[in-house]
C-alpha positions as CSV (number, residue, x, y, z in Angstrom):
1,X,96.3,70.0,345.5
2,X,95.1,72.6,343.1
3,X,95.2,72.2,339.8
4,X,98.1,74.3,337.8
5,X,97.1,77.6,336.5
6,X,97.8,79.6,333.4
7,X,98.4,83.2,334.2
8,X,98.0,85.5,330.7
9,X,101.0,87.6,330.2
10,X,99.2,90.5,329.7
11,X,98.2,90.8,333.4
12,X,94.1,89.9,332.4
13,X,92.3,88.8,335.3
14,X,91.6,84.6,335.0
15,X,88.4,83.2,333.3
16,X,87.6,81.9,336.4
17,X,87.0,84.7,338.7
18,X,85.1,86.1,335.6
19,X,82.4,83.4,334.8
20,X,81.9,79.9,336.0
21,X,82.2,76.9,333.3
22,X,85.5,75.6,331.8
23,X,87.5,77.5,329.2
24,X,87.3,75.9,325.9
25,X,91.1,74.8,324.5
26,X,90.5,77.1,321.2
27,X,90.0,80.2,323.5
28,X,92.8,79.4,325.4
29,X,94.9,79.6,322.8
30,X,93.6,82.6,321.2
31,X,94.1,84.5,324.5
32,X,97.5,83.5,324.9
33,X,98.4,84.3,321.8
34,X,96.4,88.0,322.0
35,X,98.2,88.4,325.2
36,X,101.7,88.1,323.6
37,X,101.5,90.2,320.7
38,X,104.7,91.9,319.4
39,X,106.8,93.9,321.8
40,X,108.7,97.3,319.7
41,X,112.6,95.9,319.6
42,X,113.6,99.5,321.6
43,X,111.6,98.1,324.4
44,X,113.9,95.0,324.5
45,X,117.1,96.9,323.8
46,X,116.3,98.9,326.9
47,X,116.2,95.9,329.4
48,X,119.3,94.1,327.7
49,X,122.4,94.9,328.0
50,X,123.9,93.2,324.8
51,X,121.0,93.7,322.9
52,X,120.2,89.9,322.3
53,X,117.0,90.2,324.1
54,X,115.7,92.6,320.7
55,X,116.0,88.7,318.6
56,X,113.4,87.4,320.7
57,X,110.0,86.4,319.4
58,X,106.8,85.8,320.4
59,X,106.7,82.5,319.9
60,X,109.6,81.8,322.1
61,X,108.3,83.2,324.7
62,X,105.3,81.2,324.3
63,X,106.6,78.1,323.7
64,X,108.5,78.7,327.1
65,X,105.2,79.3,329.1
66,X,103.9,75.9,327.4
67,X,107.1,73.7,328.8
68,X,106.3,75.7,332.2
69,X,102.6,74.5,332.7
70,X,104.3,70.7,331.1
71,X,106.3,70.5,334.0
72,X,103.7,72.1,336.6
73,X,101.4,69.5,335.2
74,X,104.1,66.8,334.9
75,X,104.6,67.0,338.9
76,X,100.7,67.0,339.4
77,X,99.9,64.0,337.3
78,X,99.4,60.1,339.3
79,X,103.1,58.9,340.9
80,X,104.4,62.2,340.5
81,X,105.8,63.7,344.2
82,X,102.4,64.8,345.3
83,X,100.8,61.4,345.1
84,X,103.8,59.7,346.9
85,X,103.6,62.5,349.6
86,X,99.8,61.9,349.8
87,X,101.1,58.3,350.3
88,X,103.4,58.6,352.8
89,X,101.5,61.1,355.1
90,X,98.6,58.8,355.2
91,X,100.8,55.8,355.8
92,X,102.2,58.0,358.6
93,X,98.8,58.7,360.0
94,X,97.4,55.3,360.1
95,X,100.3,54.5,361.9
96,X,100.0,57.3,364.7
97,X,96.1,56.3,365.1
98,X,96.5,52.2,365.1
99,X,94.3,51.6,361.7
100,X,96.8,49.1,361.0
101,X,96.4,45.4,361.5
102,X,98.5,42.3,362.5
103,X,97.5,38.5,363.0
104,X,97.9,36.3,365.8
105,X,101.7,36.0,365.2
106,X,102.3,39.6,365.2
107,X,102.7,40.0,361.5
108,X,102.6,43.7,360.2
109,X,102.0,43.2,356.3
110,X,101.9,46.9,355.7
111,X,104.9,47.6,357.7
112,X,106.9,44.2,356.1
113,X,106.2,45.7,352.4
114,X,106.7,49.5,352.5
115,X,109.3,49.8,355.3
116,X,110.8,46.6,356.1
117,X,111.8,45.2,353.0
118,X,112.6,48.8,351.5
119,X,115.2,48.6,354.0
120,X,116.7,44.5,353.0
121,X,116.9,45.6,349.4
122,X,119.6,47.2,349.1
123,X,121.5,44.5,350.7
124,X,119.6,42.1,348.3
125,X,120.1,43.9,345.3
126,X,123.4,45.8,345.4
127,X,125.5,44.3,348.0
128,X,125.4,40.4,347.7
129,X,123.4,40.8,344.2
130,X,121.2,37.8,344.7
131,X,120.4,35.6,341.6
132,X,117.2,33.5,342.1
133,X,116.0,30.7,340.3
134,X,113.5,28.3,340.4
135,X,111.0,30.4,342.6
136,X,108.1,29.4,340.2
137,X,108.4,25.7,341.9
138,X,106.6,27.7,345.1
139,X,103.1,27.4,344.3
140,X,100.9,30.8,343.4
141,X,98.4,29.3,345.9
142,X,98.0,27.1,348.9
143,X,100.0,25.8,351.6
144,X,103.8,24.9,351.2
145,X,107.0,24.1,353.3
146,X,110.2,25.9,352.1
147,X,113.5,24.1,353.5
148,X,116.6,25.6,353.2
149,X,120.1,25.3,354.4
150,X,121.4,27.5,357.2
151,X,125.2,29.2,357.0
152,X,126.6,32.4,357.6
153,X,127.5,32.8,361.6
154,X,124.3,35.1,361.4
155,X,121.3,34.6,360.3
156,X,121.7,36.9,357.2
157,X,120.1,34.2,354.8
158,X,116.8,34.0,356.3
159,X,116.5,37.5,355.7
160,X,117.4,37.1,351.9
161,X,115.1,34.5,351.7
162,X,112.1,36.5,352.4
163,X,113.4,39.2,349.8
164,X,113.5,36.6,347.4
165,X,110.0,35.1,347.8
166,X,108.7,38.6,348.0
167,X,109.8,40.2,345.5
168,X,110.2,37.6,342.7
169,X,107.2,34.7,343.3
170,X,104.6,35.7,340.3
171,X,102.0,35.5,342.6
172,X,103.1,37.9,345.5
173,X,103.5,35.6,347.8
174,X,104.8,35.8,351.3
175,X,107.2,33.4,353.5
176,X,106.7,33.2,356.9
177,X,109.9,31.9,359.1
178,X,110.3,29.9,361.7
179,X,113.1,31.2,364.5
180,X,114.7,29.9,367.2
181,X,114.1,30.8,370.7
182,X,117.2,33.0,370.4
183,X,115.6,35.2,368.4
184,X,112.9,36.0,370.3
185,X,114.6,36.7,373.6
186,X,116.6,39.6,372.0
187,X,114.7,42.8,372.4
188,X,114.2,44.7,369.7
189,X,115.2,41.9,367.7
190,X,112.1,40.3,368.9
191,X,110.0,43.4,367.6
192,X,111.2,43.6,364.0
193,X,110.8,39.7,364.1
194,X,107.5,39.5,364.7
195,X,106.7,42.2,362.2
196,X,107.9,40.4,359.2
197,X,106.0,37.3,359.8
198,X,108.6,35.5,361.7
199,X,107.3,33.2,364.1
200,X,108.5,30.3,366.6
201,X,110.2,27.4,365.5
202,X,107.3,24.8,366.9
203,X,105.7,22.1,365.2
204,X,102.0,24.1,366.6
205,X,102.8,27.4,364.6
206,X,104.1,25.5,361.7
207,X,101.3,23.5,361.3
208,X,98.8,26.6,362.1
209,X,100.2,28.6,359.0
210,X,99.7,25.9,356.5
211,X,96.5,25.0,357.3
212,X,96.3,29.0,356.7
213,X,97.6,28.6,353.3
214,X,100.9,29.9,353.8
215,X,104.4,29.4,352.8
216,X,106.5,28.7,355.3
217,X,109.8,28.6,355.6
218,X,112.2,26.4,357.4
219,X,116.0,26.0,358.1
220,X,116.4,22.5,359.9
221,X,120.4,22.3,360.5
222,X,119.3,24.9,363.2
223,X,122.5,26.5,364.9
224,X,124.2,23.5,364.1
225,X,124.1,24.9,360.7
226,X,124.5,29.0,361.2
227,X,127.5,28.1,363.6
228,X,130.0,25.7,361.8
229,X,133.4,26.4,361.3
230,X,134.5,27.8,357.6
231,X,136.6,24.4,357.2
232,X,133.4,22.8,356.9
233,X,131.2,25.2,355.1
234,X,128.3,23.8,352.3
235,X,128.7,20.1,354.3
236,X,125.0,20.2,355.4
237,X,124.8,19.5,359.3
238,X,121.8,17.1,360.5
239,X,118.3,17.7,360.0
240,X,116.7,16.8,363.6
241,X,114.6,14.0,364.1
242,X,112.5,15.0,360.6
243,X,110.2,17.3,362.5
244,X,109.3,19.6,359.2
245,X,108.3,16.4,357.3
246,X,106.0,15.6,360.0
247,X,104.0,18.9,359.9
248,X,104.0,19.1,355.9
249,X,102.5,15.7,356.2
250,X,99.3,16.5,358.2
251,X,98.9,19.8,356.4
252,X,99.4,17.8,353.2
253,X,101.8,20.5,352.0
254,X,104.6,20.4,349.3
255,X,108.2,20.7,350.4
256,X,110.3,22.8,348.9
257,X,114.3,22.3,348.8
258,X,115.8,25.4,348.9
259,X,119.7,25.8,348.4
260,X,121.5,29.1,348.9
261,X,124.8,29.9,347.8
262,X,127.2,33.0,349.2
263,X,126.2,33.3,353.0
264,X,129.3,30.6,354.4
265,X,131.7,33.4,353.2
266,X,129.8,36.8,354.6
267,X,131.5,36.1,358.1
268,X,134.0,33.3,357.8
269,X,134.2,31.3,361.3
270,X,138.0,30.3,362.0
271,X,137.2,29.5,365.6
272,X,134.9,29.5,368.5
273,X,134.9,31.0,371.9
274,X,133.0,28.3,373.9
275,X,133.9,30.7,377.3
276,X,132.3,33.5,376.0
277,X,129.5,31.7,374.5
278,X,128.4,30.1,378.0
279,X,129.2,33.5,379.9
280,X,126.8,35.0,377.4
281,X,124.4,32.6,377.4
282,X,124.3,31.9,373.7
283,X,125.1,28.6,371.2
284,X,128.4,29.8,370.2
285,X,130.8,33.0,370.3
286,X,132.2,33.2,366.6
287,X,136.0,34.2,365.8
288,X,136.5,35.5,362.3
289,X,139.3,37.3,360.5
290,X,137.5,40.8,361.8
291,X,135.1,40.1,365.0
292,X,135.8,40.8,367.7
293,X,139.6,42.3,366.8
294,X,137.6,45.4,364.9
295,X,134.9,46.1,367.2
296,X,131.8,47.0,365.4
297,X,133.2,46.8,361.8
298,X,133.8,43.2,362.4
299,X,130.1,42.9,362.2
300,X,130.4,44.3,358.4
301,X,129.6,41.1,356.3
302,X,131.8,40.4,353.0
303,X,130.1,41.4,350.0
304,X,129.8,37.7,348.7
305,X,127.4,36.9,345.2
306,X,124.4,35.2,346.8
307,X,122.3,32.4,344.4
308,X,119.0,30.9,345.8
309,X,117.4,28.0,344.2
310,X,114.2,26.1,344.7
311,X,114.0,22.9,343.7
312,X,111.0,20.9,342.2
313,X,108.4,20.2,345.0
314,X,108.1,17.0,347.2
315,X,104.5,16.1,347.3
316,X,102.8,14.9,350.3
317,X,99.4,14.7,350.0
318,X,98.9,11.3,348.7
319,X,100.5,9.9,351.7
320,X,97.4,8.8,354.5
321,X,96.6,10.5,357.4
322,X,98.7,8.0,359.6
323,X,101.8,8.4,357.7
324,X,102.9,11.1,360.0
325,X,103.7,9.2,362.7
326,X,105.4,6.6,361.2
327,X,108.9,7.1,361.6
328,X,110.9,5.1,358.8
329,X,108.5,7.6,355.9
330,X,109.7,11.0,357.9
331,X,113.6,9.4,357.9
332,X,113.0,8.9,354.1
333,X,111.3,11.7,353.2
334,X,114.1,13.9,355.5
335,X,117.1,12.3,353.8
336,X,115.4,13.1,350.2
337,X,115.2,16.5,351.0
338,X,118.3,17.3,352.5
339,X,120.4,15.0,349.5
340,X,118.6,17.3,346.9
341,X,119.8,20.4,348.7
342,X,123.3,19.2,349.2
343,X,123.6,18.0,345.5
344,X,121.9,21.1,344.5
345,X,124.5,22.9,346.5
346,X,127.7,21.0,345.1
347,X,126.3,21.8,341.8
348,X,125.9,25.8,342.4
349,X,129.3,25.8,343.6
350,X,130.8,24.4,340.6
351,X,129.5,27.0,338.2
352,X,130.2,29.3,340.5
353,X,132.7,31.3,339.0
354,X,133.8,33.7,341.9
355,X,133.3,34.3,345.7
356,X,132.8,37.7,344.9
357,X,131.1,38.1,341.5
């Protein structure tokens, strides 16, 4: 973009067409001020109609051309509206030609930070309002496993999650979640998944991202969790046969309790349509106070006040290389984590002071 211009008042042809080299500021000023010399007050009284025009001076006028060429160089400077059109055409155009890149997984990093995530915050932020705490108990570096309980009839708090991590860990990290099968069967669901990092719920991809250094994320109660009834909401469900602990073992990862507070009440569960569900061909068919009696509004979650915590990291790299396969440690080490979540839940509920707010 050009740079912004100051045309003389007095109609002079610019410096620049003139003679090459820059204008020096003293001269500048000297011209503009030469170019705005006093104007006879019958010259004003003939333009204005109520004669205030014949009170203006010089200097107003000049100070008026100086906020002019402020704002004109306001808009040019770095982050105004040019640079952030710059930024989005050139986003734009490596996405038309493919000078983009995703790993193995099918994560889109670019995508996930400038588009993806742009569009979870406002949910985030404004509608459930997340508070976060504890997210400096994620390490700024290296492998770690993030295990969380799993509520809501959807899977709204996975999402959340990855706001959280990405937008409050000091070090910029990323999460990278593991999904059910479900997930990825779903087209278009499947897309958007495997942009933001998600990836399958095996022990294989699990174990492939930590040895990568990654945080991943993990929500063992499964849809044993996500699909309990509203009677029964922050009782954690099982934890599986302690596959998580397994994995975080051999990549000698930390585990990281996670406890979220707000997604049981986003879609309420009263009942379950287990004929549906099987003609369907899906874990469970919720009944709420509004789906399926409104149609697509009952898919509108309640605007609950969300809190994620992280607890204090489990360490497992002191444990041998054998210790992941003996079963008793991974039954220990599974109950730990899923009493610190439950207790950490029990306690965020009591100092809870509303649903709502």
């Amino acid at each position: 973009m050009a740079d912004a211009k100051v045309i003389p008042f007095g109609g002079e042809e610019p410096r620049s067409k003139r003679g090459k080299g820059k204008r020096p500021g003293r001269a500048r000023t000297s011209r503009m001020s030469s170019s705005l010399a006093p104007v006879p007050p019958q010259r004003y009284l003939d333009r204005a109609e109520d004669g205030r025009a014949a009170q203006a001076a010089p200097e107003e006028l000049a100070a008026a051309a100086e906020g002019a060429c402020g704002q004109a160089a306001e808009a040019a400077r770095p982050g105004g509206w040019d640079r952030k059109l710059a930024h989005g055409l050139s986003f734009l155009r490596r996405r038309i030609t493919g000078e983009y890149e995703v790993d193995e997984f099918g994560y889109d990093e670019e995508l996930t930070d400038q588009v993806l995530m742009s569009a979870l915050r406002p949910f985030y932020e404004k509608y459930f309002r997340v508070e976060v705490k504890g997210i400096e108990n994620i390490p700024d570096k290296g492998a770690a496993l993030v295990v969380a309980n799993h509520s809501g009839t959807l899977p709204v708090d996975g999402l959340m999650l990855q706001v959280a991590v990405h937008d409050h860990h000091p070090a910029d990290r990323h999460i990278r979640m593991l999904a059910a099968d479900l997930v990825f069967m779903l087209p278009g669901v499947n897309e958007v998944s495997r942009k933001l990092g998600h990836t399958l719920a095996c022990a294989e991809d699990a174990q492939q991202l930590l040895e990568r250094g990654e945080v991943v994320g993990v929500m063992p109660e499964g849809f044993k969790g996500i699909g309990k009834p509203f009677s029964e909401r922050y009782k954690l469900q099982r934890f599986g046969r302690g596959g998580f602990v397994s994995t975080a073992l051999r990549a000698g990862a930390p585990i990281v309790p996670c406890s979220i507070v707000g997604a049981e009440e986003i879609f309420p569960m009263l009942g379950n349509s287990r004929t549906m569900a099987r003609l369907l061909g899906i874990p469970y068919f919720p009944l709420t106070p509004s789906w399926p009696w409104l149609g697509p509004l009952g898919l509108v979650p309640l605007p609950t006040k969300w809190t994620i915590q992280f607890g204090e990291p489990i360490p497992t790299d002191g444990y041998p290389a054998e210790a992941a396969d003996d079963p008793m440690l991974m039954f220990n080490l599974t109950d730990q984590v899923r009493e610190t979540i439950q207790h950490t839940l029990y306690k965020l509920l009591v100092q809870r002071r509303s649903v709502f707010f």
